[in-house]
C-alpha positions in Angstrom: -60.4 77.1 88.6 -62.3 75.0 86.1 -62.7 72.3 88.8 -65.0 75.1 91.2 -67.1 76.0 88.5 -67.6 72.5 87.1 -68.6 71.8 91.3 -70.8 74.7 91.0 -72.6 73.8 87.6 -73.2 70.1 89.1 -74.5 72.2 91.8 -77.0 74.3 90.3 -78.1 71.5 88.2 -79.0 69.4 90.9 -80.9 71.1 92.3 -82.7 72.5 88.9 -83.3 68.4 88.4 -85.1 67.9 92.2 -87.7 71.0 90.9 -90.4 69.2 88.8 -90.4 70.2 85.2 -94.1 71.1 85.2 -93.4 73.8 88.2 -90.4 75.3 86.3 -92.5 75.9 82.9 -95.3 77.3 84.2 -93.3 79.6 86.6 -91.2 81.0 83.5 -94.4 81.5 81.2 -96.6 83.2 84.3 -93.3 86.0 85.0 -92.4 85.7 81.2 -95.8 86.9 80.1 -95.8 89.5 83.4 -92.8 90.9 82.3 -93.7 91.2 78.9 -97.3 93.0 79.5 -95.5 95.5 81.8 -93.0 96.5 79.4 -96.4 97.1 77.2 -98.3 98.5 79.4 -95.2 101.1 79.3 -95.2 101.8 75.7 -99.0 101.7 75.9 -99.2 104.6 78.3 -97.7 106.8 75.9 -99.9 106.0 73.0 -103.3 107.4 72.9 -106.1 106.6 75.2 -107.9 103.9 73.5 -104.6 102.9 71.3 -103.0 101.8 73.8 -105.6 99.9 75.5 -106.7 98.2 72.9 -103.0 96.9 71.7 -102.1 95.8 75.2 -105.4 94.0 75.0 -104.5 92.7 72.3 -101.1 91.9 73.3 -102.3 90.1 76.2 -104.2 87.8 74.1 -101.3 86.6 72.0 -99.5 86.5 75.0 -101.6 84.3 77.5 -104.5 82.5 75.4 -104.1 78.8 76.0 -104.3 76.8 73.1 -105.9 73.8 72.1 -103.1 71.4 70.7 -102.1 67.9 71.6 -98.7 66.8 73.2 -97.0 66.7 76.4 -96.3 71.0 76.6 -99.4 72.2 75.3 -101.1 72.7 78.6 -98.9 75.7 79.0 -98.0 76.7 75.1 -100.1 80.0 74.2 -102.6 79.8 71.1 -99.8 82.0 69.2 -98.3 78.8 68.7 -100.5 76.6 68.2 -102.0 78.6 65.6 -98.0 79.5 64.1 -97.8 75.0 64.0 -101.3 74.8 62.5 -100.1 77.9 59.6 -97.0 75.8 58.8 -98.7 72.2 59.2 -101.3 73.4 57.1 -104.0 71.9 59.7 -107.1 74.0 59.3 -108.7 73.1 62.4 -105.9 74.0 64.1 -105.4 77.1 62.7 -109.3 78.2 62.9 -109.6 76.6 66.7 -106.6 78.7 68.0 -107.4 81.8 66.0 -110.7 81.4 67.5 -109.6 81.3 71.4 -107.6 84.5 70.5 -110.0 86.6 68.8 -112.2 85.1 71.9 -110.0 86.6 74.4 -109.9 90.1 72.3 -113.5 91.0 72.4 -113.8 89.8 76.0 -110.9 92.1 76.6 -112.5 95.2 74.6 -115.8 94.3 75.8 -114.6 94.1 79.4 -112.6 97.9 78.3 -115.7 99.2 77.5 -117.8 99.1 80.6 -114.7 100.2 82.7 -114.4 103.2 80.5 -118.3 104.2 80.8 -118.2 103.3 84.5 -114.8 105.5 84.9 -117.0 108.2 83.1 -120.2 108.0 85.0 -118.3 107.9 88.4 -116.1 111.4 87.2 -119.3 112.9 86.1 -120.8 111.7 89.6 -117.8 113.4 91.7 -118.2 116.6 89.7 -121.5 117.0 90.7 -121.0 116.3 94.1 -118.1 118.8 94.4 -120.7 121.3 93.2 -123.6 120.4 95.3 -122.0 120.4 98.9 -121.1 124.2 98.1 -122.4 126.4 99.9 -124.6 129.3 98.3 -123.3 131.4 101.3 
């Protein structure tokens, strides 16, 4: 028995070890952070209107801000940890750079929020008068 599944583990890691390791990191940080901001996005739905837009937005930023730091991962490491090494290195630059990209990525976020709410309103208040105007006064 412990022969199969020793076959089988030789198995599976051979053919983890003929997928670059690039390919596998990014693939498990894209669906990681996906997975992650749906869960949100379900929590957020039952928070208020702009509550929870605002904390998946923020949520999101954490989550998928690249960061700035040097080594072989950091292309795919988000600014949560870079700015977590920079807090415990006590590297200022770090620290200020990567909070920085994050707070970057939140006011895009509730800028970008902001304009979809006033165009959601202007195209309800659009419809309504629409409704009203193809009435017949017959």
């Amino acid at each position: 028995m412990l022969d199969q599944l020793s076959g089988i583990w030789a198995n599976i890691a051979e053919v983890l070890d003929s997928i670059p390791e690039d390919s596998i990191a990014v693939t498990v940080y894209v669906l990681g952070a996906l997975i992650i901001l749906w869960c949100w996005s379900s929590i957020a739905k039952r928070l208020p209107s702009p509550l929870g837009g605002i904390t998946w937005i923020i949520v999101f930023a954490v989550i998928a801000t690249p960061t700035i730091s040097e080594g072989p991962n950091s292309a795919i490491a988000p600014a949560i940890f870079g700015l977590m090494f920079g807090i415990l290195t006590k590297d200022n630059p770090l620290i200020w750079s990567n909070a920085a990209l994050i707070t970057f990525v939140i006011g895009v976020g509730l800028m970008l929020g902001y304009f979809w709410s006033k165009y959601k309103a202007n195209k309800n208040t659009l419809q309504k008068n629409t409704v009203t105007k193809k009435v017949s006064p017959l």
